[in-house]
C-alpha positions as CSV (number, residue, x, y, z in Angstrom):
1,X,15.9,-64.1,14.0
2,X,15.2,-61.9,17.3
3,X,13.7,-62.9,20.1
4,X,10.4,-61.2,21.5
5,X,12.5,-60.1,24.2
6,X,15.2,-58.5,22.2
7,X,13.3,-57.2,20.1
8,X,11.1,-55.6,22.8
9,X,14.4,-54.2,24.2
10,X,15.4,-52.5,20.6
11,X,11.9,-51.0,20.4
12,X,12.3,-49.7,24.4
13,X,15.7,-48.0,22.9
14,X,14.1,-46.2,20.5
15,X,11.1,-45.1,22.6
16,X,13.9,-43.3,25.3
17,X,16.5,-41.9,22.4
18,X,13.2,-40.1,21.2
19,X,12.6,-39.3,24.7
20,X,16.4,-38.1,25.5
21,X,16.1,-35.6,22.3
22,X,12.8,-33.5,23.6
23,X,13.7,-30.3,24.1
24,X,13.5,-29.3,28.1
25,X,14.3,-26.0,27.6
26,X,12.0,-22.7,27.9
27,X,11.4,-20.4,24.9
28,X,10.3,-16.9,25.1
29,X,10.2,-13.8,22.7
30,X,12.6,-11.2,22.0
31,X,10.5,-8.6,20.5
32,X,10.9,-5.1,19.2
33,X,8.5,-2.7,18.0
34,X,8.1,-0.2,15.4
35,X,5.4,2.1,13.4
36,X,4.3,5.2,12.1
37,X,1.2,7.3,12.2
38,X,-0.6,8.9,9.3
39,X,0.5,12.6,10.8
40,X,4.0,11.3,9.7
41,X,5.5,11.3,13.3
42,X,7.6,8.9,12.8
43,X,8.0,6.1,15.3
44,X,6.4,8.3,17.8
45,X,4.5,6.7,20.6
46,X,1.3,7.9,22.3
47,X,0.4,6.6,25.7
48,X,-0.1,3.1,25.8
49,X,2.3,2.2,22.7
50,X,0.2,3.9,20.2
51,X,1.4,4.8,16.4
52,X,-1.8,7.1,15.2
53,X,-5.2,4.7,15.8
54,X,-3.4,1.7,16.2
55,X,-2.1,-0.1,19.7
56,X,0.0,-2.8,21.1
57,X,1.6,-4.0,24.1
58,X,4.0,-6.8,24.8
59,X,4.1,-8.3,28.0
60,X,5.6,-11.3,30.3
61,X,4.0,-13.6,32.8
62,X,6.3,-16.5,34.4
63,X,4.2,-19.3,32.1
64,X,4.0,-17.6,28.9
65,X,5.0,-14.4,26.4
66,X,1.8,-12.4,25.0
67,X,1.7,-9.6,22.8
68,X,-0.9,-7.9,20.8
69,X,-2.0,-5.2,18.2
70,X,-5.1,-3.5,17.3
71,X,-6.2,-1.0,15.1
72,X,-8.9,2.0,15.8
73,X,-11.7,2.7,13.5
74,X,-10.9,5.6,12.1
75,X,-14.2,6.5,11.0
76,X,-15.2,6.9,14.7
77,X,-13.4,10.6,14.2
78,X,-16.2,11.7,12.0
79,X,-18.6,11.8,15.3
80,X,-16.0,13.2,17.5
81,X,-14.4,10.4,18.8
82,X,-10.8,10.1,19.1
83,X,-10.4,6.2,17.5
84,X,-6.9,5.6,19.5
85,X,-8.8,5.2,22.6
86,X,-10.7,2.3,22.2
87,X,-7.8,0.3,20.8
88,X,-5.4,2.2,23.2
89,X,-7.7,0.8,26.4
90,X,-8.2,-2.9,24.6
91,X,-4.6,-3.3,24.5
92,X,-3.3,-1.5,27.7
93,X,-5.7,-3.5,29.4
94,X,-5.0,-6.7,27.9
95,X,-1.6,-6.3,29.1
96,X,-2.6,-5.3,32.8
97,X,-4.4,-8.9,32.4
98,X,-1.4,-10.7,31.4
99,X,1.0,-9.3,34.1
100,X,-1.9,-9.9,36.5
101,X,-1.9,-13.6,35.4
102,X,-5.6,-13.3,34.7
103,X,-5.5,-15.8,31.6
104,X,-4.6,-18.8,30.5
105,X,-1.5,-19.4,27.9
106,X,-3.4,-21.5,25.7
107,X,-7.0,-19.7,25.1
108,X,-6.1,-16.0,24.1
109,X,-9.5,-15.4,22.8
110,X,-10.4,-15.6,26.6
111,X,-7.9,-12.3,27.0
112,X,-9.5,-10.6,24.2
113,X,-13.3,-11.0,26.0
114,X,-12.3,-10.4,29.7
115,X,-10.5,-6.9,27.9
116,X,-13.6,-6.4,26.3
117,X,-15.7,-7.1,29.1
118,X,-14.0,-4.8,31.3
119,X,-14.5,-1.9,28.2
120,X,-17.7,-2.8,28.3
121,X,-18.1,-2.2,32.1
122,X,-16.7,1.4,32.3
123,X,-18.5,4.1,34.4
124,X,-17.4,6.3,31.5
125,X,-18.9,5.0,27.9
126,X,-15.6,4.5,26.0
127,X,-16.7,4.1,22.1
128,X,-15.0,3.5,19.4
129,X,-14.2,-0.2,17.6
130,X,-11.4,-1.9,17.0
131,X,-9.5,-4.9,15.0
132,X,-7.1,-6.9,17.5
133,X,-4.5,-9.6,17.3
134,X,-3.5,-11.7,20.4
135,X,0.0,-14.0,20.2
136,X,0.7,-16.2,23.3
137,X,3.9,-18.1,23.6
138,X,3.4,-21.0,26.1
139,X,6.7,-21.7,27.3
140,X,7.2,-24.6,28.0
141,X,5.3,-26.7,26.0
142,X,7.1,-24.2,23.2
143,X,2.9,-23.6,21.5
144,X,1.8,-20.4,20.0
145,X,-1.6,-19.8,20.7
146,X,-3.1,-17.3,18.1
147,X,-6.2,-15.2,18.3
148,X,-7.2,-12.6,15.5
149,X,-10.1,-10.5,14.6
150,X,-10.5,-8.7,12.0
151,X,-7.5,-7.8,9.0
152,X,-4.9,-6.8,11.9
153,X,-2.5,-10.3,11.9
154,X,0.7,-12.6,11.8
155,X,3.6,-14.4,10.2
156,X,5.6,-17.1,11.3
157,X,8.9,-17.5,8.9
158,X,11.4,-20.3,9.3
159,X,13.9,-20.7,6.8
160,X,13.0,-18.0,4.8
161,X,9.7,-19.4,4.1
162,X,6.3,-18.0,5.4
163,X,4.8,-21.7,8.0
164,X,1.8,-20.0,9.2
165,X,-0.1,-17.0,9.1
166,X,-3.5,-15.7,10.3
167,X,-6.6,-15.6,8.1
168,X,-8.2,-12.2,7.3
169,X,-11.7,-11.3,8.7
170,X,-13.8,-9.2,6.4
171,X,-17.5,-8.6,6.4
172,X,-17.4,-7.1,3.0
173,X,-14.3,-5.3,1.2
174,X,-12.4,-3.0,3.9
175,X,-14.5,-3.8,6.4
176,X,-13.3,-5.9,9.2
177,X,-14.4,-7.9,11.6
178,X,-14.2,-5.6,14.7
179,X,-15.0,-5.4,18.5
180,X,-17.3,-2.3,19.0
181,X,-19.0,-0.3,21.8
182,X,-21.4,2.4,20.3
183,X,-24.2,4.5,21.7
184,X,-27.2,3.0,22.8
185,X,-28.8,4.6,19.8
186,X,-26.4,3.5,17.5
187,X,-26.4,0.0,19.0
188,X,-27.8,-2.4,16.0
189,X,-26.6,-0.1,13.6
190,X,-22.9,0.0,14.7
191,X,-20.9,-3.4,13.3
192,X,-19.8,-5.5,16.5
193,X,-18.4,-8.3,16.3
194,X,-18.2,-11.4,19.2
195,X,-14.6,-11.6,20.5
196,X,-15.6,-15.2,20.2
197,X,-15.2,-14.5,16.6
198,X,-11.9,-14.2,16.4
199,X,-9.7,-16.9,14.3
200,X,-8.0,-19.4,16.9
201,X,-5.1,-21.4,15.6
202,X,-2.2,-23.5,17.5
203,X,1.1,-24.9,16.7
204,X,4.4,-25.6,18.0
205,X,7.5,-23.2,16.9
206,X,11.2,-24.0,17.3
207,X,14.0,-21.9,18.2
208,X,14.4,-18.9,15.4
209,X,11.5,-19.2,14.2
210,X,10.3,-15.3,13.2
211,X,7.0,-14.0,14.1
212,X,5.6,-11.1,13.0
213,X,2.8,-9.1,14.4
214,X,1.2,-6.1,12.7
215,X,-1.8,-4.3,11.5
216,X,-2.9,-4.0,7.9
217,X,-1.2,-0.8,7.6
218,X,2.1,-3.1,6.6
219,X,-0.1,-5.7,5.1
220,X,-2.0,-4.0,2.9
221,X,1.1,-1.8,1.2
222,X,3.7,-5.0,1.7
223,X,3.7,-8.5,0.0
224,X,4.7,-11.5,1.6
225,X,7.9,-11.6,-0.7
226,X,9.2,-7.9,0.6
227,X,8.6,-8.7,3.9
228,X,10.4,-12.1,3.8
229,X,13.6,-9.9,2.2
230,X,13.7,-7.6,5.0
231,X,13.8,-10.3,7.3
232,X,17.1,-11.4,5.6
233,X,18.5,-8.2,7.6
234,X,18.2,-9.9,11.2
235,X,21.5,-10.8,11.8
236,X,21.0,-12.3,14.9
237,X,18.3,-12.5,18.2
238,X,19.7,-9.6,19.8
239,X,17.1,-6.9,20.5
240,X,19.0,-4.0,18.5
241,X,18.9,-6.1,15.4
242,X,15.2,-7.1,15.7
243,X,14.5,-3.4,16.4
244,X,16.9,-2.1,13.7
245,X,14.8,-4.7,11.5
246,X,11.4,-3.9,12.4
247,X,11.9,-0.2,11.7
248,X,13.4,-1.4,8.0
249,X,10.4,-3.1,7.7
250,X,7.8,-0.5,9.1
251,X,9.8,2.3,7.2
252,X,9.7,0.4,3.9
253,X,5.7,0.2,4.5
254,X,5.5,3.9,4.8
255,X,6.8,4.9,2.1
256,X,4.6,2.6,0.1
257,X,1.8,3.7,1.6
258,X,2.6,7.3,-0.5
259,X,3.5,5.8,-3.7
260,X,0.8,6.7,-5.7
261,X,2.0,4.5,-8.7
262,X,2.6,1.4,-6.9
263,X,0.4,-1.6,-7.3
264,X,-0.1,-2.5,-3.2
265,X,-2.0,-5.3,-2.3
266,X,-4.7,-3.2,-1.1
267,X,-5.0,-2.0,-4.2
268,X,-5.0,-5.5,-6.1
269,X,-8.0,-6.5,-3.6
270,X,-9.8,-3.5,-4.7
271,X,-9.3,-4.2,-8.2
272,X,-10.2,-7.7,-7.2
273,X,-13.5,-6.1,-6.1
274,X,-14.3,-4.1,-8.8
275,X,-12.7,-1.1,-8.1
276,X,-10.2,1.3,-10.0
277,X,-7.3,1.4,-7.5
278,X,-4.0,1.9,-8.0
279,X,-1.4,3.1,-5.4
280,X,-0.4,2.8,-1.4
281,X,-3.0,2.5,1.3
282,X,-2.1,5.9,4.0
283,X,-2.6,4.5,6.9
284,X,-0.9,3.9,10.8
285,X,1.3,0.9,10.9
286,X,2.6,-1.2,13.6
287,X,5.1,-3.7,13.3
288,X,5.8,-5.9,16.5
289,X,9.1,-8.4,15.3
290,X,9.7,-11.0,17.8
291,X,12.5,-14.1,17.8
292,X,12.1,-17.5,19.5
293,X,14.8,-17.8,21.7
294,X,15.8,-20.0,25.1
295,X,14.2,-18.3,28.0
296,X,16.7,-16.3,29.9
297,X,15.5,-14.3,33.5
C-alpha cells in the first residue's frame, strides 16, 4: 500500500512530466495570397492588395501574426462609388494598426472598430460598406483569435478534417452583415452594422494546422469537400507551396464561378430560399492560405 508521502511524490511526477511536455516554442503564420477579380485580371493586385472589391493585408507585430479580408459592396457602384475603397482603406488601415502595435492579440474586434473609427473620422467622407474578417495568431500562447462580420470567413483543417470555422452573418439571403459609412441622407436607410457585431471565437492551434481565410467569392462556388482536396496539394510549409496552393484553390473557384450548370453552394442556398438558381456565383475572390509553423526572425 503507498504511503501519503509516496504517493504525493508520484502525483508531483506527473504534474512536472505534463509540465516538461508544454510546448515553449513560438508559432507564427506562413501565408500566401491569391485571387481574381470579376474583370478577369487574374491574380492582379490593386493598391492595398485588392482583387476587384475585395481587400486584405497580412501583417507582423513582435506578439502576434494578424491578417484580414474584406469584401466591397458592390452595389455602392450604382451611385458612383468605387466599392474597393472602403474595403481597400478598412484593411490597409487595419494593417498600419497592427505594425503600429495599436491592438491587442487577443480582441481583434477591437482592430476592426479602431479601423472603423478612424474611416469614420476622415476629412474626406469615404462611403461605401464592407464585410471583413480579422485572424490573430498570439504567439506565444499558440491562440487564434477570430473576428468575422458578415459572409467573408475561415477554416481551420488538421488532418484533413475541417476543426473550426466561422459562422456566416446574414440579415436576410445575400445580405451580409456589413460595416457601412453612407451619406447623411442615406444614414437610416443604408444597412450598418456595429463592428461589435462581429462573431468572436478562440482556440488554440498546433503546428500544421491549415487556416484559410477568404471571402465568399470561394465559399459560395466551393464546398468544404473541394477545398479540403486541394489542400492535399501542400506539400510542405514553404511559402512557394502555400502560394502554388492558394492559387489552385482560388483558380478552381473562378472557374466555377462561370459554370453555368454547376450546382454551387450559392446556388443551393438560393434554392434553399426559394429561388430558381442554378450555376456559379461571378464574383472577386480572395484566398489568404496560411501554415502554423515555429516562429523563425
Amino acid at each position: 500500500m503507498f504511503s501519503v508521502l509516496s504517493y504525493g511524490r508520484l502525483v508531483a511526477r506527473a504534474v512536472l512530466g505534463g509540465l516538461s511536455q508544454t510546448d515553449s516554442r513560438d508559432y507564427s503564420l506562413v501565408t500566401a495570397s491569391c485571387g481574381f477579380g470579376k474583370d478577369f485580371r487574374k491574380g492582379i493586385l490593386k493598391k492595398g492588395m485588392c482583387y476587384g472589391d475585395d481587400a486584405c493585408f497580412v501583417a507582423r507585430h513582435r506578439s502576434a501574426d494578424v491578417l484580414g479580408v474584406a469584401d466591397g459592396v458592390g452595389g455602392w457602384r450604382d451611385y458612383g462609388v468605387d466599392p474597393s475603397q472602403f474595403s481597400g482603406t478598412l484593411m490597409r488601415t487595419c494593417e498600419r494598426l497592427v505594425k503600429e502595435g495599436r491592438f491587442v492579440p487577443s480582441n481583434p474586434v477591437g482592430i476592426l472598430t479602431t479601423s472603423y473609427c478612424e474611416l469614420l473620422q476622415n476629412k474626406v467622407p469615404l462611403l461605401g460598406s464592407s464585410t471583413a474578417c480579422i485572424v490573430v495568431l498570439d504567439r506565444t500562447s499558440h491562440r487564434l483569435h477570430t473576428a468575422n462580420l458578415g459572409d467573408s470567413g475561415f477554416l481551420v483543417v488538421r488532418g484533413g478534417e475541417v476543426v473550426h470555422r466561422s459562422d456566416e452573418q446574414q440579415h436576410y439571403f445575400n445580405t451580409p452583415f456589413q460595416l457601412s459609412i453612407a451619406p447623411p441622407e442615406a444614414e437610416g436607410v443604408v444597412l450598418s452594422d456595429s463592428p461589435d457585431a462581429a462573431d468572436s471565437t478562440t482556440f488554440d492551434v498546433q503546428l500544421g494546422d491549415i487556416i484559410l481565410t477568404a471571402t465568399d467569392g470561394l465559399f459560395d462556388n466551393m464546398p468544404d469537400y473541394m477545398i479540403l482536396q486541394e489542400l492535399k496539394k501542400l506539400k510542405n510549409s514553404n511559402y512557394e507551396s502555400i502560394q502554388q496552393t492558394a492559387r489552385s484553390i482560388a483558380e478552381q473557384a473562378h472557374e466555377l464561378a462561370y459554370d453555368p450548370t454547376y450546382m454551387s453552394p450559392f446556388a443551393q442556398f438560393a434554392c434553399d430560399n426559394g429561388l430558381n438558381v442554378r450555376g456559379g456565383k461571378p464574383d472577386d475572390i480572395t484566398v489568404l492560405l496560411s501554415i502554423v509553423a515555429e516562429y523563425t526572425d
